[in-house]
C-alpha positions, 0 to 999 in steps of 0.5 A, spaced: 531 478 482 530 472 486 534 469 491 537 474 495 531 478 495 530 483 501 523 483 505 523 491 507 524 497 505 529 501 508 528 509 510 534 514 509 533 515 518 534 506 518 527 504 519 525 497 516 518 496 513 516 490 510 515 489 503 508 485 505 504 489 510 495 489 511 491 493 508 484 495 510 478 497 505 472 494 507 474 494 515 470 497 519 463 496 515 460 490 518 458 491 526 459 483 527 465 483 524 469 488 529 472 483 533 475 478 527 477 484 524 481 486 529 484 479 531 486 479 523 490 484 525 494 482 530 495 476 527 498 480 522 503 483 527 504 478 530 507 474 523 511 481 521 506 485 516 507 491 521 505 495 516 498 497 516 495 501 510 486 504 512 483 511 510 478 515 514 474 514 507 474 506 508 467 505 512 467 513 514 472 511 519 470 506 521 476 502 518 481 507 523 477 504 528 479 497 528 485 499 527 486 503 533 484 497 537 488 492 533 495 496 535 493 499 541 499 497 546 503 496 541 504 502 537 511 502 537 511 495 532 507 499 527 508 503 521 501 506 520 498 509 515 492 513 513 489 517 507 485 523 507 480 525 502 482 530 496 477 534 499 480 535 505 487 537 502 488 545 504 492 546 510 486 547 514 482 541 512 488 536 512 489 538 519 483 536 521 482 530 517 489 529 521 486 530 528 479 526 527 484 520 524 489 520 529 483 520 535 481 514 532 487 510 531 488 512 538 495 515 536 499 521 537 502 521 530 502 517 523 508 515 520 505 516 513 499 520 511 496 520 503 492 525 499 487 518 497 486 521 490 487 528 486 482 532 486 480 541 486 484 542 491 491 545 488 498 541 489 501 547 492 495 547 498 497 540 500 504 540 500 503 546 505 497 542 508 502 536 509 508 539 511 506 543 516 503 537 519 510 534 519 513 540 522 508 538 528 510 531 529 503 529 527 506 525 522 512 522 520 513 522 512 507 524 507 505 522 500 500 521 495 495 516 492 493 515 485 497 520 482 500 519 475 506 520 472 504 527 470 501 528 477 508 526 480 511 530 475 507 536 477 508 535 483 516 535 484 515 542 481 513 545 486 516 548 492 516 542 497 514 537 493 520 533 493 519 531 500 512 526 498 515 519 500 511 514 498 505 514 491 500 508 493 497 505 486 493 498 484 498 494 481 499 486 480 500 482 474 495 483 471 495 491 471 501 492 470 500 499 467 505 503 472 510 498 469 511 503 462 512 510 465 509 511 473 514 505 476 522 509 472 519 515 474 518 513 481 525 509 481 528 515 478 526 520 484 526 514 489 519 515 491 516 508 494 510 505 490 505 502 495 500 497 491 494 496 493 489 490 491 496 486 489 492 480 488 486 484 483 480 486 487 475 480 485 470 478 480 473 477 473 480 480 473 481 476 479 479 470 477 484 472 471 489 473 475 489 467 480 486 461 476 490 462 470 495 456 468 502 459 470 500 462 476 497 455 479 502 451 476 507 456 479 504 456 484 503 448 485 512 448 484 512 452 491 507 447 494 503 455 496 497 458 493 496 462 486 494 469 491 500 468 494 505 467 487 501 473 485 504 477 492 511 474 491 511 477 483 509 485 486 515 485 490 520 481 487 524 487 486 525 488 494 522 496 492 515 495 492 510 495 497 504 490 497 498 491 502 493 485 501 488 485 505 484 478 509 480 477 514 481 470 515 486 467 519 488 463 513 489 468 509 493 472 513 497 467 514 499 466 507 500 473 505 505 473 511 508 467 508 509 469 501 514 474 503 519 468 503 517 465 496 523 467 491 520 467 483 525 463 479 528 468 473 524 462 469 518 462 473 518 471 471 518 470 463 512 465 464 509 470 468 511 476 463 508 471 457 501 471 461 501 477 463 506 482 458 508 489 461 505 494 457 507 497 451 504 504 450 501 508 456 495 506 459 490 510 464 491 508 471 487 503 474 483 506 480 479 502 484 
């Protein structure tokens, strides 16, 4: 841990994902917003986070639209993923989801499409719903959102089930429930997590997060901000990704930034005292 840490995730075919991208929930929501969404983005891009995170639930689409926009002509930089409802989740429903995804991010292909949570739709049916896709060219690698330990396992029992890439969860330092079973069992079968709200999603968990002690203390030793400590602590490891998502150009700078910030094994056990890793399973957290 900490002074050699690597800032991508390296697929077996040699592509470099930052371990940092840009996620999208609440994108797209607000008309007046279109355009600073976009150029949040593009900033992004511009400061390495290639890695683009939206659903076609987020703003009902609308989320994808800004991203069309933010990467038109320049796609090649871009490690794009999208998510589709659980109810699209059949090999027919999939294929469409995909296409009306793919027509608003103004793309010939994703590189990584997930099943945003688990629902009715049996296992067996996305897996043939997604690996048809990857047999098209529509998408690159596919995964899944949401998913627990059992889920996964579940899934890796079924035909084609070991070719999901990646399982986007909420992690940060103040839900750290993937810790006691999910995250071995994802590290065991070398299936990527993808954290979403790495900094808490507002309110009082974040408030927890970012204005406790450790966190401002470490983070006034770094001259950075607690946002930026709790960043750095998701993928200190070097195989975990962090989509944080910012609008204002600030905070895409800061979260660009905090991909050079290495924690000392010190400044982790203050942290592990502030917030200790689980003892016994937990539900997982969804937002």
């Amino acid at each position: 841990m900490g002074q050699q840490k690597k800032s991508v995730i390296t697929w077996a075919d040699g592509r470099e994902v930052p371990l940092i991208g840009q996620g999208t929930w609440h994108m797209g929501e607000k008309a007046s917003l279109r355009q600073e969404e976009v150029r949040a983005l593009q900033l992004g891009l511009d400061l390495g986070m290639t890695l683009v995170d939206t659903a076609e639930m987020y703003a009902e689409g609308g989320a994808e639209e800004i991203v069309g926009e933010a990467i038109r002509g320049r796609r090649d930089e871009v490690y794009l993923v999208s998510k589709a409802y659980p109810h699209h989740a059949d090999r027919q429903g999939l294929a469409q989801a995909c296409e009306a995804s793919l027509t608003r991010l103004g793309t010939e292909y994703m590189d990584m499409y997930l099943l945003h949570w688990r629902g009715n739709i049996p296992l067996e049916e996305t897996i043939q719903g997604m690996e048809k896709l990857r047999e098209q060219g529509k998408i690159r690698k596919w995964g899944v959102s949401n998913l627990d330990t059992s889920d996964m396992e579940e899934l890796w029992s079924l035909t084609g089930g070991d070719t999901c890439a990646v399982n986007q969860v909420l992690y940060h330092a103040a839900s750290r429930g993937i810790e006691y079973d999910l995250l071995p069992w994802s590290r065991t079968h070398g299936v990527p997590v993808m954290a979403y709200c790495p900094i808490a999603q507002g309110g009082r968990l974040r408030r927890g997060l970012l204005e406790h002690p450790v966190m401002e203390d470490i983070a006034a030793s770094h001259r950075v901000t607690p946002s930026q400590i709790a960043l750095a602590w998701v993928i200190r490891d070097g195989d975990i990704w962090a989509i944080p998502k910012a609008v204002q150009e600030s905070h895409v700078r800061e979260n660009a930034a905090a991909a050079n910030i290495r924690l000392t094994p010190e400044q982790l056990q203050q942290i592990d005292e502030a917030f200790p890793p689980p003892t016994q399973k937990q539900p997982l957290d969804i937002v």
